[in-house]
N, C-alpha and C positions, 0 to 999 in steps of 0.2 A: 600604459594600460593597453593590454593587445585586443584587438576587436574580437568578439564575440561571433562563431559560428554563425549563420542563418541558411538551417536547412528545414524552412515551413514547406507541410508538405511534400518533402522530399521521401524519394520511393527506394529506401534503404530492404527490402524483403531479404531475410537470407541473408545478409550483410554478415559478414565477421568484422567485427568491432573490439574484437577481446581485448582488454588493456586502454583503448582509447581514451584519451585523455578530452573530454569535453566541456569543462566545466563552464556553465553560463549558455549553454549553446538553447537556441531558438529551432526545437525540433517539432514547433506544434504542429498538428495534425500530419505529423510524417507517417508513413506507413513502414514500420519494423516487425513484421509478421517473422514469426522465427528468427531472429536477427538474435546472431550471439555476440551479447554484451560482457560476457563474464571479465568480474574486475574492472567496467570500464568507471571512469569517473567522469559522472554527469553530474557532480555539486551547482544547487542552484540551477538547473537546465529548465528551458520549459518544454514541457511534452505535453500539453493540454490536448485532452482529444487526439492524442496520437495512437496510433494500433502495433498495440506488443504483442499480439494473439502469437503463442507459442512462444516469446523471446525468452532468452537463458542472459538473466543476471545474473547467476551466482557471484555472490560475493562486491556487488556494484557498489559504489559510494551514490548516492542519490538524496544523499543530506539536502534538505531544503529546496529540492525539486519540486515543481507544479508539472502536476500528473491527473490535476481535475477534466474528470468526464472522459479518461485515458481507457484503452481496450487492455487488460492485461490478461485475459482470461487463458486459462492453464500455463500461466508464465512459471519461470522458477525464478523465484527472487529468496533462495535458503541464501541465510546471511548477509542479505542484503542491508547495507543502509540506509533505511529512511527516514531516517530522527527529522524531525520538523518540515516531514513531503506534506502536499498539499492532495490528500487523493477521494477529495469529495467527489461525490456522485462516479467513480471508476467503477467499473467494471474488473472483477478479481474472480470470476467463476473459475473454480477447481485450482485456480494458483498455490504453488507453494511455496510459504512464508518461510517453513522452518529455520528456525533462529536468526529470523529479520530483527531488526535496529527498530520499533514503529513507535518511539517512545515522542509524545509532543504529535504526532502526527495527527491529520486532520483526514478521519476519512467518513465522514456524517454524508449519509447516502451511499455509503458504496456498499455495491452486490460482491459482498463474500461469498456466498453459496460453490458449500462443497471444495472452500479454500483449505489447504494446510499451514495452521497457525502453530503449528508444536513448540516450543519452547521459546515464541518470538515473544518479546520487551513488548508489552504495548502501555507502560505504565503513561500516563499524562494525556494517551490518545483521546480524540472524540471519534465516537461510535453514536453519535445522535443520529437513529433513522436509519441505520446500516443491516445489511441481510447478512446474517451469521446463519443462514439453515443450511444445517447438515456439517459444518467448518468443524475441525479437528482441534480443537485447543488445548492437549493433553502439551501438562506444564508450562504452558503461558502466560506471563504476568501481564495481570491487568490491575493490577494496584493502581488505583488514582485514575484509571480509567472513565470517561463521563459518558454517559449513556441516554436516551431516551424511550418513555414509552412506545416511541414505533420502532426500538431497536427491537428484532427479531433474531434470538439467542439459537443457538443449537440444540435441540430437546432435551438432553441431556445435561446442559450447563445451565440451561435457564433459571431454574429452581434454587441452584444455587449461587449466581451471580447477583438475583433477584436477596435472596438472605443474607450475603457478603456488601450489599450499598447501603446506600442512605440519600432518600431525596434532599436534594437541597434547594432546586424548586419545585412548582407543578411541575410533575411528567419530566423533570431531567434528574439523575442519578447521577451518583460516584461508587467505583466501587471500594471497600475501607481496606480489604482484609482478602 
């Protein structure tokens, strides 16, 4: 077994990283401001509270990453993978998902506001308590999706996201359809 990366807090700004091979790496609270990841694979990494403000994943493997309380705001993560990431309470202002992997993913509390979700998988996600105002979701699946009454939908999806569930407890949803 080969050891694992440990770059906590480390000041990666601007980094070309493209292709990087990281998987497991301990990147919590690094600072990757702009830092281009495209393609890289970070399976399993933690970035807990780390800062991606501006980073370019396009196309990242980020399967089963902890990314809770993470800066991604205006990152591009189109086609990224995050099937089973951890991105509660993140920060995703104006990000774009476009045909992101978010399927199983955990992001209850995290600020989409003004994200691009277009055709991104979010089937199996939790969205309990997450800010969707203003997010672009034009043909994104959220079949099986679970929700709660402090998720805050995009005005125009609300209404019908709201008619597409079914509580299955107080104040938590699925959505069926």
């Amino acid at each position: 077994m080969s050891a694992r990366a440990d770059m906590t807090k480390a000041d990666l700004t601007r980094a070309s990283l493209v292709g990087a091979n990281l998987p497991y790496a301990n990147l919590s609270r690094a600072n990757l401001t702009e830092a281009n990841l495209r393609h890289a694979s970070l399976y399993g990494a933690v970035l807990a509270g780390a800062t991606l403000y501006g980073a370019t994943l396009i196309g990242a493997n980020l399967y089963g990453t902890d990314l809770t309380r993470a800066d991604l705001s205006r990152a591009d993560l189109t086609n990224a993978d995050l099937i089973d990431a951890d991105l509660s309470n993140a920060t995703l202002t104006g990000a774009t998902l476009t045909g992101a992997g978010l399927v199983r993913a955990n992001l209850h509390g995290a600020d989409l506001t003004y994200a691009v979700l277009r055709e991104a998988g979010l089937t199996g996600a939790d969205l309990s308590g997450a800010d969707l105002t203003g997010a672009a979701l034009g043909g994104a699946d959220v079949v099986g999706a679970a929700w709660s009454a402090a998720t805050t939908w995009p005005g125009e999806e609300s209404e019908t996201i709201r008619e597409r569930s079914q509580e299955v407890e107080p104040g938590r949803f699925v959505v069926l359809r």
